[in-house]
PDB file of N, CA, C and O in Angstrom:
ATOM      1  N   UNK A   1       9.731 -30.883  13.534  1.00  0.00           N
ATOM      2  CA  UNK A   1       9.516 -32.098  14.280  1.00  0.00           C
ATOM      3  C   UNK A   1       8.032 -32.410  14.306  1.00  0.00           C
ATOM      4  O   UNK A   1       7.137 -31.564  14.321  1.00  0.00           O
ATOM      5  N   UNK A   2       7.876 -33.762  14.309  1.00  0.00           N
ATOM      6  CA  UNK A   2       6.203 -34.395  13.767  1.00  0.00           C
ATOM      7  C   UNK A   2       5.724 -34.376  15.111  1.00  0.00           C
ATOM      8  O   UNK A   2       6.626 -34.388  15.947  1.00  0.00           O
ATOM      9  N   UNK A   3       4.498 -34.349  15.577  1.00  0.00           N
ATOM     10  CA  UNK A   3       4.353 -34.683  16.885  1.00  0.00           C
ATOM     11  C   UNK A   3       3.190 -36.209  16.743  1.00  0.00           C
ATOM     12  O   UNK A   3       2.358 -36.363  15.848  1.00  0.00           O
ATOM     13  N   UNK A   4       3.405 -36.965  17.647  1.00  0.00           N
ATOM     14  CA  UNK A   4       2.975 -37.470  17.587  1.00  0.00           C
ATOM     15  C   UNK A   4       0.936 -37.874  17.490  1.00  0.00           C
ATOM     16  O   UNK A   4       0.561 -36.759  17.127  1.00  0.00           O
ATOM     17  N   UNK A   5       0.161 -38.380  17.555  1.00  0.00           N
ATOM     18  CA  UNK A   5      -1.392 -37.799  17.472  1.00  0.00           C
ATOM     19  C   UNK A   5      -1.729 -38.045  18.644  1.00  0.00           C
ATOM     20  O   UNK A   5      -2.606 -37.280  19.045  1.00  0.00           O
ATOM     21  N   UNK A   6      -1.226 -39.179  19.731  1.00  0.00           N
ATOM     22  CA  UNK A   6      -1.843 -38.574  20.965  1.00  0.00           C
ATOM     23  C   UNK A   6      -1.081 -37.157  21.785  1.00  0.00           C
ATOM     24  O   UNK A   6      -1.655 -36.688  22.768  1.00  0.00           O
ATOM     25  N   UNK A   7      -0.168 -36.731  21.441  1.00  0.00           N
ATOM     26  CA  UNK A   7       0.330 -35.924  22.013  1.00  0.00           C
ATOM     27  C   UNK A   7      -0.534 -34.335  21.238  1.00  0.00           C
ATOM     28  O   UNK A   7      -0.640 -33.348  21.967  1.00  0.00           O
ATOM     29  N   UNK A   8      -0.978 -34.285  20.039  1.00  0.00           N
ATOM     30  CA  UNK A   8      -1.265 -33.319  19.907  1.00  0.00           C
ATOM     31  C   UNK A   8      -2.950 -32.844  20.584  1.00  0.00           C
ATOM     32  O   UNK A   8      -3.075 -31.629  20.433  1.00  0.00           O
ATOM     33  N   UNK A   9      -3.720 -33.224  20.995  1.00  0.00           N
ATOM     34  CA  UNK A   9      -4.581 -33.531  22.800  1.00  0.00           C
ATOM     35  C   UNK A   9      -4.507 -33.696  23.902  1.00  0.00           C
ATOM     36  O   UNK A   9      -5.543 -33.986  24.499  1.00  0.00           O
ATOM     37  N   UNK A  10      -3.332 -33.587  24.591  1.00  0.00           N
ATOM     38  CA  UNK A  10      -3.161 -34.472  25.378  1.00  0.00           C
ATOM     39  C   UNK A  10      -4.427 -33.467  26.314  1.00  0.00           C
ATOM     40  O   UNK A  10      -4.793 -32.332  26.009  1.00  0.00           O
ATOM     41  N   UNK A  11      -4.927 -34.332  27.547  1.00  0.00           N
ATOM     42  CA  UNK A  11      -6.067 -34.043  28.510  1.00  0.00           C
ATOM     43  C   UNK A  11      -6.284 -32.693  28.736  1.00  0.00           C
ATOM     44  O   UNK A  11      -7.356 -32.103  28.601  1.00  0.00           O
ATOM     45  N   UNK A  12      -4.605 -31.962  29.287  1.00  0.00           N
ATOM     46  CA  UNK A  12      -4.143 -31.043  29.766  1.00  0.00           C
ATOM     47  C   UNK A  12      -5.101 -29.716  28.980  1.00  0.00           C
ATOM     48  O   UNK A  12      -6.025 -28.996  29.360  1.00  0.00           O
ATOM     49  N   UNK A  13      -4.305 -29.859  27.684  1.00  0.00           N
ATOM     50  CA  UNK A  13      -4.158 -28.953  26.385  1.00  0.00           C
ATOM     51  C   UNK A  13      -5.821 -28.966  26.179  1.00  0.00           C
ATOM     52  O   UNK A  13      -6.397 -27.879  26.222  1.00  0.00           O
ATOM     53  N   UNK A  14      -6.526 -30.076  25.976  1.00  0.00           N
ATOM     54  CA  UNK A  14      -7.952 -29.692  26.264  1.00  0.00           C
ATOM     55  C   UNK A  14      -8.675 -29.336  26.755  1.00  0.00           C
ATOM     56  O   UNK A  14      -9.777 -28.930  26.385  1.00  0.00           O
ATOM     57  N   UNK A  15      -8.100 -29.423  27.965  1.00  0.00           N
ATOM     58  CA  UNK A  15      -9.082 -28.821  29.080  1.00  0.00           C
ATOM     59  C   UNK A  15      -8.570 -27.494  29.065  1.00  0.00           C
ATOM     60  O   UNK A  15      -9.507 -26.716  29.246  1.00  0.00           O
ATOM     61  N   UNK A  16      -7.665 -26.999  28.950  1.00  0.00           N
ATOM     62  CA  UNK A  16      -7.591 -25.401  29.118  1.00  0.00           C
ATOM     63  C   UNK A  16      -8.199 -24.872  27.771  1.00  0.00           C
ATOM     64  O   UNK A  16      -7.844 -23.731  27.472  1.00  0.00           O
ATOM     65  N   UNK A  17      -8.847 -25.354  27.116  1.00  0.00           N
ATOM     66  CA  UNK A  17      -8.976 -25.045  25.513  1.00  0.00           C
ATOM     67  C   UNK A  17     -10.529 -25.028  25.836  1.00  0.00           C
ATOM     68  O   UNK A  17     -11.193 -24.196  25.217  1.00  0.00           O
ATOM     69  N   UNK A  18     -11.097 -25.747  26.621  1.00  0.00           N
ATOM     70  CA  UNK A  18     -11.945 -25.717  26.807  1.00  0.00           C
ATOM     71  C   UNK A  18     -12.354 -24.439  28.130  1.00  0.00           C
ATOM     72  O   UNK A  18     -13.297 -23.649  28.113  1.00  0.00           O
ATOM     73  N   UNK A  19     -11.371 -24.587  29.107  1.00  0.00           N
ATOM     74  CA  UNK A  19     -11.684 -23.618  29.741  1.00  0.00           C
ATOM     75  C   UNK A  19     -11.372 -22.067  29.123  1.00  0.00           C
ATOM     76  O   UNK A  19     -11.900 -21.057  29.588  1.00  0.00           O
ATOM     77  N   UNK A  20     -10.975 -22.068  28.652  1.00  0.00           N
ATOM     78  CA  UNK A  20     -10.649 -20.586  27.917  1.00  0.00           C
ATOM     79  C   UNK A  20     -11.600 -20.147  26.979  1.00  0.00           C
ATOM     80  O   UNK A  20     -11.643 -19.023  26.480  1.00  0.00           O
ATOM     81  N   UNK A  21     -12.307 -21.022  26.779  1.00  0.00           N
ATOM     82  CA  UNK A  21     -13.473 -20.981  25.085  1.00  0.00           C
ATOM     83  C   UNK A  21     -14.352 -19.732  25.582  1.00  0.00           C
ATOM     84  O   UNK A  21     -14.461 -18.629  25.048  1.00  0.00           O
ATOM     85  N   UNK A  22     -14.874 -20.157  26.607  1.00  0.00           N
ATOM     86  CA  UNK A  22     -16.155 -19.120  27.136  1.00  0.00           C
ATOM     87  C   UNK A  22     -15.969 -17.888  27.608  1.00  0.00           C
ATOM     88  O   UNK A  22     -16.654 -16.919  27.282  1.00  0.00           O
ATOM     89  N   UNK A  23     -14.914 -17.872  28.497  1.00  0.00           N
ATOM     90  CA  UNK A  23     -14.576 -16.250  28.543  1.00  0.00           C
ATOM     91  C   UNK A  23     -13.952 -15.469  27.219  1.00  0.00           C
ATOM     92  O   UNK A  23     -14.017 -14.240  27.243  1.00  0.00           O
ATOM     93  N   UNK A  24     -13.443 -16.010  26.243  1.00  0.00           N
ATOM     94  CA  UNK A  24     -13.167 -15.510  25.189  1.00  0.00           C
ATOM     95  C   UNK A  24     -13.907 -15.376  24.214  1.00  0.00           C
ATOM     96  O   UNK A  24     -13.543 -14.742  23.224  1.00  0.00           O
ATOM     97  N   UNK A  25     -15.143 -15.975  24.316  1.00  0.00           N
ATOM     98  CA  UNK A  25     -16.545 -15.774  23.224  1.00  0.00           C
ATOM     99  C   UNK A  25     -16.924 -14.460  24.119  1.00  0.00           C
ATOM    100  O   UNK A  25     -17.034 -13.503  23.353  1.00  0.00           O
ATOM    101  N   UNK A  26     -17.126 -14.139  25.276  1.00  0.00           N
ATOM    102  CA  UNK A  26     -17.741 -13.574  26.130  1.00  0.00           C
ATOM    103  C   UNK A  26     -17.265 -11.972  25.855  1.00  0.00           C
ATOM    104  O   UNK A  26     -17.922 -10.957  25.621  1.00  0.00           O
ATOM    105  N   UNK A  27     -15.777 -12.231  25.997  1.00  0.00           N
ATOM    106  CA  UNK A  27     -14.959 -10.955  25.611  1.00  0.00           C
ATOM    107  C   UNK A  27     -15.317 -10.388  24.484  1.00  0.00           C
ATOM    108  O   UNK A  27     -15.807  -9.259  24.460  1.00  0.00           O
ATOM    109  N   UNK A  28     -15.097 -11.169  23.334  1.00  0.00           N
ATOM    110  CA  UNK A  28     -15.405 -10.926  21.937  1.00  0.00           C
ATOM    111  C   UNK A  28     -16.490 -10.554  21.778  1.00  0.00           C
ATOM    112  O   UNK A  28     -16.424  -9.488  21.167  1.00  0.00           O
ATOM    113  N   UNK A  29     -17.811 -10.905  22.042  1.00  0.00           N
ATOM    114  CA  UNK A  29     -18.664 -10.170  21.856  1.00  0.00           C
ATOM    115  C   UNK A  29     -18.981  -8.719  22.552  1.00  0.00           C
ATOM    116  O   UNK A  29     -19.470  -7.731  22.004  1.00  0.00           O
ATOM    117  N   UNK A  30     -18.533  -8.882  24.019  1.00  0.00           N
ATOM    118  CA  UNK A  30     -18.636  -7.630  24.063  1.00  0.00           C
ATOM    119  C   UNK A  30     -17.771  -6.536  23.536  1.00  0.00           C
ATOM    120  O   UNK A  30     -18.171  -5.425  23.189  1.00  0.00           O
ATOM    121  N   UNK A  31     -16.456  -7.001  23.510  1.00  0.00           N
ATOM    122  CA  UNK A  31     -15.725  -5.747  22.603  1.00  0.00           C
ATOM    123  C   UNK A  31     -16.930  -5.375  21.343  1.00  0.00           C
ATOM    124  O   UNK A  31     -17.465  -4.279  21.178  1.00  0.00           O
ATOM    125  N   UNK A  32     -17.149  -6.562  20.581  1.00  0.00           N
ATOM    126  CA  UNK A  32     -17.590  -6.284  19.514  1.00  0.00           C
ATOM    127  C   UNK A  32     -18.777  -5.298  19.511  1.00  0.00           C
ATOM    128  O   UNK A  32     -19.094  -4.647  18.516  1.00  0.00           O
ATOM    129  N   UNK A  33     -19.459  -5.234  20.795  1.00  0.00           N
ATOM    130  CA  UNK A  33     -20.519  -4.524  21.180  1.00  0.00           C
ATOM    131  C   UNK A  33     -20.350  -3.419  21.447  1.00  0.00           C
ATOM    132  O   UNK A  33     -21.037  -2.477  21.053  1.00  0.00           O
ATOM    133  N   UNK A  34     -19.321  -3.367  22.225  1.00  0.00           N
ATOM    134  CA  UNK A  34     -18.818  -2.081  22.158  1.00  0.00           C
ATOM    135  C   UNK A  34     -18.433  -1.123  21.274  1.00  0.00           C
ATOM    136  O   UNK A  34     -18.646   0.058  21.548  1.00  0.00           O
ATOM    137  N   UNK A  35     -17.602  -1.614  19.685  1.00  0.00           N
ATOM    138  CA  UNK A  35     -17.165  -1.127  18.828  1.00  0.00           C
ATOM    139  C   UNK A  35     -18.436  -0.777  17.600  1.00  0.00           C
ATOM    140  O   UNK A  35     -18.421   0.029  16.670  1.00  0.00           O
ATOM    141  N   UNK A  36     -19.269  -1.541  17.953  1.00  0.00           N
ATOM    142  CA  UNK A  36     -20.201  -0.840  17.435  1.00  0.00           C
ATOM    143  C   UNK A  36     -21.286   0.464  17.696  1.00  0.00           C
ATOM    144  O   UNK A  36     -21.943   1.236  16.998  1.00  0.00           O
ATOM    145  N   UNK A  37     -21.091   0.254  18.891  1.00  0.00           N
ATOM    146  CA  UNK A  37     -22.233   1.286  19.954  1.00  0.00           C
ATOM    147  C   UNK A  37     -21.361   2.521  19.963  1.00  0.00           C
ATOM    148  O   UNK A  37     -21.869   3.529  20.454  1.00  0.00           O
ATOM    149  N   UNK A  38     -20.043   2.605  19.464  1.00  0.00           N
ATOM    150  CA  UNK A  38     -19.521   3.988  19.919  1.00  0.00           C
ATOM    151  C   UNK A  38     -19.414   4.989  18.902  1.00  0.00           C
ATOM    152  O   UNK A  38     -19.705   6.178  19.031  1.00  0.00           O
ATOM    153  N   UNK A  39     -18.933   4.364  17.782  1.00  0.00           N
ATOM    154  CA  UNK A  39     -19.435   5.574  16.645  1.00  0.00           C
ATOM    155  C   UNK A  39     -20.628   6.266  16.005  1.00  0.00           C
ATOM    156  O   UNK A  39     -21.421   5.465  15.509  1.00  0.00           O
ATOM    157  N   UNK A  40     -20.943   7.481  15.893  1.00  0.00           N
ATOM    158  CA  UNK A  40     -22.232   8.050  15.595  1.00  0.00           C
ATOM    159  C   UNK A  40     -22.519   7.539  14.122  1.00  0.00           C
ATOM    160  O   UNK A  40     -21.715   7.477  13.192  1.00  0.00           O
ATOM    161  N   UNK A  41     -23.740   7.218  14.134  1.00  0.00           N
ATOM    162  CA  UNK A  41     -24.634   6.260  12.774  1.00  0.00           C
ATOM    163  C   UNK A  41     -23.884   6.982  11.292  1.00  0.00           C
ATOM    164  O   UNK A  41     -23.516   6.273  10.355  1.00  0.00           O
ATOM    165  N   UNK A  42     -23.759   8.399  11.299  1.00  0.00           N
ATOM    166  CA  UNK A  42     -23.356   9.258   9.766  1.00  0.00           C
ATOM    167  C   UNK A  42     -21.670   8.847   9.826  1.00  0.00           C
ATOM    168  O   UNK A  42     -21.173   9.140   8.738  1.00  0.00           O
ATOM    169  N   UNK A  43     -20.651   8.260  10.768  1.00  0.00           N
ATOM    170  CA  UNK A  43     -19.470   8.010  10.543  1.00  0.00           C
ATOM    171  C   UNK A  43     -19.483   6.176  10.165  1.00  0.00           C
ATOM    172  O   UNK A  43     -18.401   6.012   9.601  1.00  0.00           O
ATOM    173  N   UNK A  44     -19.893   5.389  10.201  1.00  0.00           N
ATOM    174  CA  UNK A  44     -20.688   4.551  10.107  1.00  0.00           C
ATOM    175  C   UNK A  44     -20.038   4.001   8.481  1.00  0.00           C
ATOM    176  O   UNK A  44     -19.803   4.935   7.714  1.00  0.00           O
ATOM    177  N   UNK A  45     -19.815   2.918   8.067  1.00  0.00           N
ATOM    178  CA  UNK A  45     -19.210   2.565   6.592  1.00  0.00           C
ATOM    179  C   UNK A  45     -21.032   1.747   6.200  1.00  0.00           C
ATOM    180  O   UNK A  45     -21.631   1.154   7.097  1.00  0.00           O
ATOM    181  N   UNK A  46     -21.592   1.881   4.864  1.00  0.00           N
ATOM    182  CA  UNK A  46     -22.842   1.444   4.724  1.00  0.00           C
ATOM    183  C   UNK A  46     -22.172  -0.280   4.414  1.00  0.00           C
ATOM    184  O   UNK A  46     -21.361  -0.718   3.598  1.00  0.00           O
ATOM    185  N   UNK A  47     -22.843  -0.800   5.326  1.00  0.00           N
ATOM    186  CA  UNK A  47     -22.673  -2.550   4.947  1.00  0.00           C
ATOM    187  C   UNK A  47     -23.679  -3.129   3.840  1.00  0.00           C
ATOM    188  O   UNK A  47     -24.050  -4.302   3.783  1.00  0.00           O
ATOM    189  N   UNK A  48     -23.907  -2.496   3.309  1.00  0.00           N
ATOM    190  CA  UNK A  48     -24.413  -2.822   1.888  1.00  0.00           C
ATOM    191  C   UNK A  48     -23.891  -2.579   0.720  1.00  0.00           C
ATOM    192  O   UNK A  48     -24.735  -2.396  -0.157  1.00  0.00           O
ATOM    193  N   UNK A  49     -22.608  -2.500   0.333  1.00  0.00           N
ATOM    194  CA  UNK A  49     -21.650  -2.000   0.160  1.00  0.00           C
ATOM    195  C   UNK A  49     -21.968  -2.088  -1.826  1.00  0.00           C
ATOM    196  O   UNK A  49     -21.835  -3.256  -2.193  1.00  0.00           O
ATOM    197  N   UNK A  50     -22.317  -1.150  -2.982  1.00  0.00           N
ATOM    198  CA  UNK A  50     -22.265  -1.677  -4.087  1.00  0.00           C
ATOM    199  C   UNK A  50     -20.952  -1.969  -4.797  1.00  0.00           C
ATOM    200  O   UNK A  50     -19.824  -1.561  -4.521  1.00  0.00           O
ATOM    201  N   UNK A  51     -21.494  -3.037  -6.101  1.00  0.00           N
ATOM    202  CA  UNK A  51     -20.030  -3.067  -6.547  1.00  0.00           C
ATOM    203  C   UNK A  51     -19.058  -2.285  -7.252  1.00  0.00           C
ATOM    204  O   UNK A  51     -17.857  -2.392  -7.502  1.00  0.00           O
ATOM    205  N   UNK A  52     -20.461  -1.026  -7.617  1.00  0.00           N
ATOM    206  CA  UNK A  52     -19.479   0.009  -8.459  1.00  0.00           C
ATOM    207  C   UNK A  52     -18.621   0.764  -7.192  1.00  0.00           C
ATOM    208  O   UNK A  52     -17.910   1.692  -7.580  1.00  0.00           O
ATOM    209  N   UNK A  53     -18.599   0.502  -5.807  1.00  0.00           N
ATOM    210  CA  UNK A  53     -17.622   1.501  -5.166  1.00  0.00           C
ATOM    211  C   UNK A  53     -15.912   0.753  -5.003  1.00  0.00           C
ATOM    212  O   UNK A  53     -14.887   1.401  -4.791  1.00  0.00           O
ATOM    213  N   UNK A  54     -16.012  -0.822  -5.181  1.00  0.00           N
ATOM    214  CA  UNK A  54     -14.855  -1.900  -5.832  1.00  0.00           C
ATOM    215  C   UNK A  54     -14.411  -1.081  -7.029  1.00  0.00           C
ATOM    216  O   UNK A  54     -13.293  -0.567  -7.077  1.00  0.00           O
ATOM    217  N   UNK A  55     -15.403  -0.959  -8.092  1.00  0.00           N
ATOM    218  CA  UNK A  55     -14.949  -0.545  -9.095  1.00  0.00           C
ATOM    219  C   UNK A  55     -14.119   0.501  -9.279  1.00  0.00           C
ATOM    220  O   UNK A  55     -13.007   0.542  -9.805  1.00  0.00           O
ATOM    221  N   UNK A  56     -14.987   1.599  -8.637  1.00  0.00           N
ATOM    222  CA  UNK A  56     -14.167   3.143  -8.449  1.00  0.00           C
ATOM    223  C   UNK A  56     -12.893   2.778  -7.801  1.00  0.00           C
ATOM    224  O   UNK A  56     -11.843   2.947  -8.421  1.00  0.00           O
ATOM    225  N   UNK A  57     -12.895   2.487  -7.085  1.00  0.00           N
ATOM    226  CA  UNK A  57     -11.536   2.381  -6.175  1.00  0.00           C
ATOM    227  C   UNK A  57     -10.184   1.657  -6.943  1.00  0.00           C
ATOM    228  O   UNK A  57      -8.969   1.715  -6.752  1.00  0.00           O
ATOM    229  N   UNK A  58     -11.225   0.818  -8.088  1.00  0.00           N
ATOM    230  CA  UNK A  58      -9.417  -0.368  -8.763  1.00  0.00           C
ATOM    231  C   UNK A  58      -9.292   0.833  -9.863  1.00  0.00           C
ATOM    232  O   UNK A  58      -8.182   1.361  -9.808  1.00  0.00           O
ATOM    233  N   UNK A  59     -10.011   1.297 -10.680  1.00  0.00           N
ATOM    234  CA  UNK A  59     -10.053   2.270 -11.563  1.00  0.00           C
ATOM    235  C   UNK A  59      -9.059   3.479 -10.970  1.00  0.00           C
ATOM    236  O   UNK A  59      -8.037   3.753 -11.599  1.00  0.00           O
ATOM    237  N   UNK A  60      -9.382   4.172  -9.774  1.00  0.00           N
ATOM    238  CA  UNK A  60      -8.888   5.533  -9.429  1.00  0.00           C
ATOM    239  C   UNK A  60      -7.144   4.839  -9.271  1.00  0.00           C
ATOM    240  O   UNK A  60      -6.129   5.391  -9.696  1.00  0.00           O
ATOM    241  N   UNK A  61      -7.218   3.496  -8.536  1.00  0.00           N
ATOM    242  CA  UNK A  61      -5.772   2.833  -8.226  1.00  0.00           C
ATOM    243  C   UNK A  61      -4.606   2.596  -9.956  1.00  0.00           C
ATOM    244  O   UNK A  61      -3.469   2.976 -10.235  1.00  0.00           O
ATOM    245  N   UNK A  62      -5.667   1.792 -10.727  1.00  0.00           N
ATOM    246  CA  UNK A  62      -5.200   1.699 -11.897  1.00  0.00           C
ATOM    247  C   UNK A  62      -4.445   3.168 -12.747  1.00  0.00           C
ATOM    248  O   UNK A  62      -3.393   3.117 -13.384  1.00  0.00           O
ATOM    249  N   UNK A  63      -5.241   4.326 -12.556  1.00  0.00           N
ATOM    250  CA  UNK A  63      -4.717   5.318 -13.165  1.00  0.00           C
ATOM    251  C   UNK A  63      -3.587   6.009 -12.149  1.00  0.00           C
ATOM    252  O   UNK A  63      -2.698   6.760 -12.551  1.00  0.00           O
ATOM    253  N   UNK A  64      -3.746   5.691 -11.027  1.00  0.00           N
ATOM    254  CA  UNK A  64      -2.314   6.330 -10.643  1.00  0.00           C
ATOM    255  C   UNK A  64      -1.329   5.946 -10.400  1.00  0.00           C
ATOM    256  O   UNK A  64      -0.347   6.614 -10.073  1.00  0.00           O
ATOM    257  N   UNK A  65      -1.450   4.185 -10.574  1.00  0.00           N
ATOM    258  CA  UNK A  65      -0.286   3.858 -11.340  1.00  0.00           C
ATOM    259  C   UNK A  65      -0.100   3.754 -12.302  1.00  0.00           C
ATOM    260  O   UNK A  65       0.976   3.174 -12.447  1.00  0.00           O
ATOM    261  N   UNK A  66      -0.691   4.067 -13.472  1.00  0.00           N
ATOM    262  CA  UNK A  66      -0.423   4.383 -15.061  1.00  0.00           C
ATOM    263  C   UNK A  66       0.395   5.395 -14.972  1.00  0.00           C
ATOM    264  O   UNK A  66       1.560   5.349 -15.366  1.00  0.00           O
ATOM    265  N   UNK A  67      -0.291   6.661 -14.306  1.00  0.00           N
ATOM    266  CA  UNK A  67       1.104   7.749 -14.791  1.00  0.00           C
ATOM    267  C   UNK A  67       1.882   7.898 -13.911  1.00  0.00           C
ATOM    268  O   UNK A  67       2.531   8.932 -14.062  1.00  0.00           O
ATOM    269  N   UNK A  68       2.217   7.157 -12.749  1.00  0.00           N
ATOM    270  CA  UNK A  68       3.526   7.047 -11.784  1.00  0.00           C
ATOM    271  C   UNK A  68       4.445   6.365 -13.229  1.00  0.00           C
ATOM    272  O   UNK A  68       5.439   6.880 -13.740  1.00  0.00           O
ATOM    273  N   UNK A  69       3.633   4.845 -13.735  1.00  0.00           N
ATOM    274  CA  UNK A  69       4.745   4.104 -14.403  1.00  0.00           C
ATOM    275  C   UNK A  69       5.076   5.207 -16.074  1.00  0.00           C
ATOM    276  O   UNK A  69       6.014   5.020 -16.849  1.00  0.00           O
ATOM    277  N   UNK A  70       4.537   5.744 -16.142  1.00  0.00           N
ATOM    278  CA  UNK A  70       4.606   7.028 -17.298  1.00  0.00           C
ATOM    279  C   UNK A  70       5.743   7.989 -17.111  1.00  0.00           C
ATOM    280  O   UNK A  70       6.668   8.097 -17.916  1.00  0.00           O
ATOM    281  N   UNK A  71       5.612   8.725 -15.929  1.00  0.00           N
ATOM    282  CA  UNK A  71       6.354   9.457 -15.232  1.00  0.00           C
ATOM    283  C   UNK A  71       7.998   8.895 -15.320  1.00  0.00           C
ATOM    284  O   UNK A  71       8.759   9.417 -16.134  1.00  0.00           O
ATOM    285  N   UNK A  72       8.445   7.834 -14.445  1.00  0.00           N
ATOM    286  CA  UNK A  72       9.107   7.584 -14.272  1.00  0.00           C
ATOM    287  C   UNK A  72       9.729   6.032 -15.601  1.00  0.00           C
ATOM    288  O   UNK A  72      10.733   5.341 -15.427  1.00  0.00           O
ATOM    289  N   UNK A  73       8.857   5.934 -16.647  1.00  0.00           N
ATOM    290  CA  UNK A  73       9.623   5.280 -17.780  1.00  0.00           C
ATOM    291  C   UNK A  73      10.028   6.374 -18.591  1.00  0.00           C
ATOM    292  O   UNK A  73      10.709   5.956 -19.528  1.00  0.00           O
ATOM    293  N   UNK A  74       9.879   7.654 -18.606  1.00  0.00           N
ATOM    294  CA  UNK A  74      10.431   9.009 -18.566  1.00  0.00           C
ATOM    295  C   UNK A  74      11.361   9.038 -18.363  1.00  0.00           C
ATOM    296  O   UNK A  74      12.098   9.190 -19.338  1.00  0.00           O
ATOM    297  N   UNK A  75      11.940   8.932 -17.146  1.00  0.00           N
ATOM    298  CA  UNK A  75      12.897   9.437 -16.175  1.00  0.00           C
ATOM    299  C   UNK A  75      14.248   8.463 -16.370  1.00  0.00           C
ATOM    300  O   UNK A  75      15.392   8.885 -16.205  1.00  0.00           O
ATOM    301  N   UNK A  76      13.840   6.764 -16.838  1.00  0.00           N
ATOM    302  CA  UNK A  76      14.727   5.983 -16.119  1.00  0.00           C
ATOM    303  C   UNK A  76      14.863   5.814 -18.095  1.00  0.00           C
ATOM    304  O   UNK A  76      15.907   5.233 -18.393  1.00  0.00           O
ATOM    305  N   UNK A  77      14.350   6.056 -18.836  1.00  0.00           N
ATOM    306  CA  UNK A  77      14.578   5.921 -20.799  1.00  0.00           C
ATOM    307  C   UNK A  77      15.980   7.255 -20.948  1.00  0.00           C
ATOM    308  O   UNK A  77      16.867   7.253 -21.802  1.00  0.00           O
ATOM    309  N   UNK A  78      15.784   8.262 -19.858  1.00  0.00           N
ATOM    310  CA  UNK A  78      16.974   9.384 -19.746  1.00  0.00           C
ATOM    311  C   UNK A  78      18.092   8.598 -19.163  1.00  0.00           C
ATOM    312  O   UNK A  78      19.084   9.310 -19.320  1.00  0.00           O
ATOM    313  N   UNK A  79      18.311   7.910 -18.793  1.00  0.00           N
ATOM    314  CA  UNK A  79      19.162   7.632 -17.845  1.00  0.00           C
ATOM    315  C   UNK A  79      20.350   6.266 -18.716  1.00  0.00           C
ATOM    316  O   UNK A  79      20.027   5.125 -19.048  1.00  0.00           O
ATOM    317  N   UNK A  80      21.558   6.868 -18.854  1.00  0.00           N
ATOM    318  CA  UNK A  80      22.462   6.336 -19.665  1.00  0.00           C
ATOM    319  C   UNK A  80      22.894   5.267 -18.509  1.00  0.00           C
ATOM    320  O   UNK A  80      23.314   5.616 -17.405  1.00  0.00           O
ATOM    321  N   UNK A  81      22.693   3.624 -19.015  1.00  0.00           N
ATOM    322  CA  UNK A  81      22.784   2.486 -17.822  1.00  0.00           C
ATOM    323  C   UNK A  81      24.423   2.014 -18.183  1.00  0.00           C
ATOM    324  O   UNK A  81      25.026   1.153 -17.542  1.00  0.00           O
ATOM    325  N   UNK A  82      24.737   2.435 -18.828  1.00  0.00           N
ATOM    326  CA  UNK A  82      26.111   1.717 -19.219  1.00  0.00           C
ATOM    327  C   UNK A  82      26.887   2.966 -18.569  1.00  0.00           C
ATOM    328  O   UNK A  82      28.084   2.682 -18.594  1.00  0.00           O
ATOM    329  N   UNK A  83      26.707   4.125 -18.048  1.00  0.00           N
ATOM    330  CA  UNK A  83      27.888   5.013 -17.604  1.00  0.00           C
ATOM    331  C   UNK A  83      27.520   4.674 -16.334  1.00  0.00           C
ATOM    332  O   UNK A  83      28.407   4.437 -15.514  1.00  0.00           O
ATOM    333  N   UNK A  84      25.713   4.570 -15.851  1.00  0.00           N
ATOM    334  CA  UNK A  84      25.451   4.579 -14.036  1.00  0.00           C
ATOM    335  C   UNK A  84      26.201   2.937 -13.903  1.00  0.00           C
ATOM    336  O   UNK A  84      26.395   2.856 -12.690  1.00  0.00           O
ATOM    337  N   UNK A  85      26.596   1.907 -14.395  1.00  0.00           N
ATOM    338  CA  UNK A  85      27.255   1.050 -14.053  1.00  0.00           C
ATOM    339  C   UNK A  85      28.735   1.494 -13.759  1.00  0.00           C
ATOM    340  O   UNK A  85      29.372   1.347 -12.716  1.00  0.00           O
ATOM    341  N   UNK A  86      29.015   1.919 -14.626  1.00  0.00           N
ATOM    342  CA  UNK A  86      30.380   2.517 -14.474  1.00  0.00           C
ATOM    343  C   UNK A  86      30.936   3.099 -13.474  1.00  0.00           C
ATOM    344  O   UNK A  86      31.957   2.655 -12.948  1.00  0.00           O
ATOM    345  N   UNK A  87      30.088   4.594 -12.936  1.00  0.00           N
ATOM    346  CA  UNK A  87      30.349   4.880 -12.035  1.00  0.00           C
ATOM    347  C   UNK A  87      30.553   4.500 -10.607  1.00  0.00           C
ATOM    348  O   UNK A  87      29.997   3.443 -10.307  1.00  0.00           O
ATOM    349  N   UNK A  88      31.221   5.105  -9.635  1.00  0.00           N
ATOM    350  CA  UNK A  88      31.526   4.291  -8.541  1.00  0.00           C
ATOM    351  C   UNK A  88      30.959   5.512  -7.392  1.00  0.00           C
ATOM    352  O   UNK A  88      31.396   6.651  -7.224  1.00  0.00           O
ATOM    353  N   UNK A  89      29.862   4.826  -6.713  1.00  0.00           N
ATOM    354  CA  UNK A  89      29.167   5.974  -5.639  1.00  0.00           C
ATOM    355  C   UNK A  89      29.367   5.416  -4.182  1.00  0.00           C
ATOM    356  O   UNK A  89      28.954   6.055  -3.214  1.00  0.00           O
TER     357      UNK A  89
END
């Protein structure tokens, strides 16, 4: 259902949008302040982040699904599909 365009403002809906804005910037930053101040600096992820550690990570991902799909085109090239239809489990 479409709503109409004065209805999607109406006074109401703004003003609580407005009243809600500031205590919720307020919150947010301090959580955010918080979540930073509590872990010790050496547990810490470096925000300078290079691109060879992207790299490592699609690379290490890429090879272990190479020999999962290795492994198991193994497994399923054994597997006679015209009797597993057949059967009744």
């Amino acid at each position: 259902m479409l709503r109409k365009e004065s209805e999607s403002c109406r006074p109401s809906r703004c003003s609580a949008s407005l009243i809600r804005k500031p205590p919720s910037t307020f919150t947010g930053k301090r959580l955010s302040s918080i979540i930073t101040s509590l872990p010790p600096d050496n547990a810490m992820f470096d925000p300078a982040m290079k691109i060879s550690n992207f790299l490592y990570s699609a690379l290490i991902l890429a090879g272990i699904t190479a020999l999962v799909a290795l492994i198991m085109h193994k497994k399923i090239k054994s597997v006679n599909m015209l009797d597993a239809l057949k059967s009744v489990d």
